[in-house]
MARTOR-595818 format. One record per residue (C-alpha): residue in three letters; z, x, y. Coordinates in steps of 0.1 Angstrom, whole numbers, padded with zeros to 4 digits, always signed. Layout:
ALAZXY ...
This chain:
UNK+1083+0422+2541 UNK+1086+0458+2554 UNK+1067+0470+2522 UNK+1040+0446+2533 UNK+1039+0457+2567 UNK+1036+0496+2553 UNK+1010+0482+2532 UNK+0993+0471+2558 UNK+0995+0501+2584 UNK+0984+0526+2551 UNK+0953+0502+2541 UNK+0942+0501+2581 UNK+0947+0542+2583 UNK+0924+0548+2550 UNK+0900+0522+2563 UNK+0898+0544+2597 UNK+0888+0576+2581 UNK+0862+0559+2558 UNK+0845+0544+2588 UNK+0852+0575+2608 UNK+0842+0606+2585 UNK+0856+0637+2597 UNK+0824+0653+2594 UNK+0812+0628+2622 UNK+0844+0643+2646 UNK+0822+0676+2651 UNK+0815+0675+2685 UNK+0840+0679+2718 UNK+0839+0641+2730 UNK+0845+0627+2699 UNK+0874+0647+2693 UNK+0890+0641+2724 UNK+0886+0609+2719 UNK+0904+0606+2690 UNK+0932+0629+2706 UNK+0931+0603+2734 UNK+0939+0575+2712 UNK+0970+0591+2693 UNK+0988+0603+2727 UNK+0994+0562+2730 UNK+1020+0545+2706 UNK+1007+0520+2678 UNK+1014+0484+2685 UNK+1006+0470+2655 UNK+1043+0464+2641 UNK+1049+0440+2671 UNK+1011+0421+2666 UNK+1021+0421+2633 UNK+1053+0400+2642 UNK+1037+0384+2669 UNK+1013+0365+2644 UNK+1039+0361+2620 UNK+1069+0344+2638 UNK+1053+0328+2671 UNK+1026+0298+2674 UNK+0996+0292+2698 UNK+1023+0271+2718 UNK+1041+0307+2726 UNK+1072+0290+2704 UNK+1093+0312+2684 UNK+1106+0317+2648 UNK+1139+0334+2657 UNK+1145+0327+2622 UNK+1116+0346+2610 UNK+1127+0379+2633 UNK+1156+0376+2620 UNK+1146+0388+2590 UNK+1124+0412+2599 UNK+1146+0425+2624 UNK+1143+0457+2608 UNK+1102+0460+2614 UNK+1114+0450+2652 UNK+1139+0481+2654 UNK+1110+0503+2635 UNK+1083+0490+2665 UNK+1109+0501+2693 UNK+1117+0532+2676 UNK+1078+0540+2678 UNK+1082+0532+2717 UNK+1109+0550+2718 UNK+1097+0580+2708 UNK+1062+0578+2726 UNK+1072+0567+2763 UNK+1043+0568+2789 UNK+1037+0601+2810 UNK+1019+0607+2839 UNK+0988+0609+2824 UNK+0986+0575+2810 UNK+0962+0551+2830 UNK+0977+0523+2845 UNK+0970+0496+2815 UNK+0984+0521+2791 UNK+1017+0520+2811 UNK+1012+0482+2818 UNK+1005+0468+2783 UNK+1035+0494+2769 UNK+1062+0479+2794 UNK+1051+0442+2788 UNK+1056+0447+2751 UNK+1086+0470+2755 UNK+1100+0442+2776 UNK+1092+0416+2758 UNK+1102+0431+2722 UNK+1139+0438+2739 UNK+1144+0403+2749 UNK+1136+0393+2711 UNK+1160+0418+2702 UNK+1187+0405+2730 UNK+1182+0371+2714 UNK+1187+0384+2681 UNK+1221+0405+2689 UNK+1234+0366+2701 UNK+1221+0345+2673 UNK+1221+0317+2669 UNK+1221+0309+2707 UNK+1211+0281+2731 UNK+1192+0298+2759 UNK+1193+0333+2770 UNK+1219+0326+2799 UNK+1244+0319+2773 UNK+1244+0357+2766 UNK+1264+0376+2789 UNK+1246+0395+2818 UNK+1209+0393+2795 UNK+1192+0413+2822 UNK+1218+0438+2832 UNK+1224+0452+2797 UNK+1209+0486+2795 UNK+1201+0485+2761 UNK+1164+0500+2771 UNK+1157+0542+2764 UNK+1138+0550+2787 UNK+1131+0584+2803 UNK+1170+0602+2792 UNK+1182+0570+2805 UNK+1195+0535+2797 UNK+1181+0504+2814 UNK+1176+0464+2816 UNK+1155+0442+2813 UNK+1160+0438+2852 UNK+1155+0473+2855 UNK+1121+0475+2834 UNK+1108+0442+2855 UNK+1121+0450+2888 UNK+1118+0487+2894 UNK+1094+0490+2869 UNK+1067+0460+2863 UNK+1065+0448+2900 UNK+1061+0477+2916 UNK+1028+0483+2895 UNK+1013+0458+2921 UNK+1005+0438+2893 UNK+1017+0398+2896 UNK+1001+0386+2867 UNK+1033+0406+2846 UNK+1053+0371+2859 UNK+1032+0355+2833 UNK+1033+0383+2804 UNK+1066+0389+2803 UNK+1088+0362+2786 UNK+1129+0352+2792 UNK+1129+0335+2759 UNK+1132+0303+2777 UNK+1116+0268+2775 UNK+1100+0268+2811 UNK+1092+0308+2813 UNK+1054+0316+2804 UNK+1051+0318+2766 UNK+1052+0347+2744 UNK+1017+0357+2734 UNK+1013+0355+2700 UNK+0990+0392+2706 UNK+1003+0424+2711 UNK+0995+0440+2747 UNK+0967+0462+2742 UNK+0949+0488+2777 UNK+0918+0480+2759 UNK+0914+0445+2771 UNK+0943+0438+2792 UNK+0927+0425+2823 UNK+0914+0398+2802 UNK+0947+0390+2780 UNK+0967+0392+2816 UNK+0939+0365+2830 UNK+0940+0338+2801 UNK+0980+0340+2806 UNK+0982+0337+2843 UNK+0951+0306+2842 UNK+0975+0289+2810 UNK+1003+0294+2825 UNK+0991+0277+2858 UNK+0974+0251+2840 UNK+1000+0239+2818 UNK+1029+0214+2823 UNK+1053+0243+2839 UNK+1031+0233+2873 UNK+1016+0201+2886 UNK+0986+0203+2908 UNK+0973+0182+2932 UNK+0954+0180+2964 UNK+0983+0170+2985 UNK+1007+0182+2964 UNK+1021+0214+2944 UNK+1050+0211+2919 UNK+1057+0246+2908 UNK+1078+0268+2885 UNK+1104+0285+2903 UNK+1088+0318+2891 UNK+1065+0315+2920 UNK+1098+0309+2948 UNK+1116+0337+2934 UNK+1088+0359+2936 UNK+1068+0342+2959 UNK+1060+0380+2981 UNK+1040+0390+2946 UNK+1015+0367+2949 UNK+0987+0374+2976 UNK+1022+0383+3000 UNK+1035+0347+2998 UNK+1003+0330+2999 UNK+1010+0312+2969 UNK+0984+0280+2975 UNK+0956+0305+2977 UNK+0966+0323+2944 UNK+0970+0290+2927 UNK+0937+0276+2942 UNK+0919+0308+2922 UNK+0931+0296+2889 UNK+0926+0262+2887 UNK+0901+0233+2894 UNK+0916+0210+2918 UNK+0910+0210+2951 UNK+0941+0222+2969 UNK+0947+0214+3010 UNK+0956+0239+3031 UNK+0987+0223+3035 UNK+0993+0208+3005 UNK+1032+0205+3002 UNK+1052+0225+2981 UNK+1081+0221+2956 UNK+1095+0236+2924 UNK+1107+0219+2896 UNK+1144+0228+2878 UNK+1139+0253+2856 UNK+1141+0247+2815 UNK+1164+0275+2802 UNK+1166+0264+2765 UNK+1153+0287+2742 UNK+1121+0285+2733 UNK+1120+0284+2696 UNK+1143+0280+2669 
């Protein structure tokens, strides 16, 4: 499997410089622009497990990782040793700590298998497992002093706890280019699916939106629901949350 993978990264380099000549790089822009792309690490080892060990349905092959845990440990390696600067635009930062988060929590789950559900594991997000900066953090590190404070709240429905009612793992890598649209189809499915139940009267909601209710439009939660889905919400349509699923959301 790793041979594959190397394979695969080798072929897609080759392929680059035949579509890309170097004589074509002879001006400043383009240049720069390919300078650009190599200060921001490759996530193509995690897309490539991505599409290998998780379905449309965000379930996961813990089976499969396991495996090819050692094509994990090479992706976090690459993060590792390419961590975001100053310099980085905000979706660089955003779509590396989404994957770095949820790459770690596969790896978490991994350390412990075979396991239930994540809260089997002792303290899950106060490990500091994480390099980050000359330091060691969590998972609860990375979301809470790290994620949310992007002003960002559609990360609540990127990031994954590896649990049956948390928003599924995409099956695709985080990528800046595109990210505004990835983080929107995640936040509408999530919404949309059976974790909520939406009517006019009434809203029946995952707990993600009580414990971080302030995130969303500063606690206006039926007005950020209202922009993601069709029904037609009251203004003071009730509100509830239903118990929280924290089997494991795979096998």
């Amino acid at each position: 499997m790793k041979l594959l993978v190397l394979s695969l990264l080798f072929s897609s380099t080759l392929l680059f410089f035949k579509s890309h000549p170097m004589d074509r790089f002879n001006g400043h822009h383009e240049m720069s622009a390919l300078q650009d792309e190599s200060m921001y690490p490759d996530h193509t080892l995690w897309q490539f497990l991505l599409q290998q060990h998780v379905d449309d349905k965000g379930q996961v092959d813990y089976q499969g990782f396991v495996k090819d845990r050692q094509i994990l440990e090479g992706y976090l390696k690459i993060l590792k040793e390419d961590q975001p600067t100053q310099t980085w635009s905000k979706n660089e930062k955003l779509a590396y700590y989404i994957n770095l988060y949820n790459a770690y929590t596969v790896l978490l789950i991994l350390d412990s298998y075979p396991t239930e559900s994540i809260k089997k594991i002792k303290k899950p997000w106060d490990q500091e497992l994480i390099p980050l900066h000359d330091d060691m953090i969590s998972l609860g590190d990375l979301e809470h002093n790290i994620l949310r404070k992007m002003e960002e709240p559609r990360i609540h429905f990127a990031i994954n706890c590896a649990s049956a009612s948390c928003p599924k793992l995409s099956n695709k890598a985080y990528e800046a280019k595109g990210l505004d649209k990835h983080l929107e189809n995640a936040t509408k499915d999530f919404i949309n699916s059976e974790r909520n139940q939406i009517s006019r009267e009434q809203l029946r909601l995952s707990k993600i939106f009580k414990w971080y209710k302030n995130d969303f439009l500063d606690g206006d939660v039926r007005t950020y629901i209202k922009n993601y889905t069709e029904v037609t919400i009251a203004s003071n349509a009730d509100i509830d949350y239903l118990d929280y699923d924290w089997g494991l959301n795979g096998k």
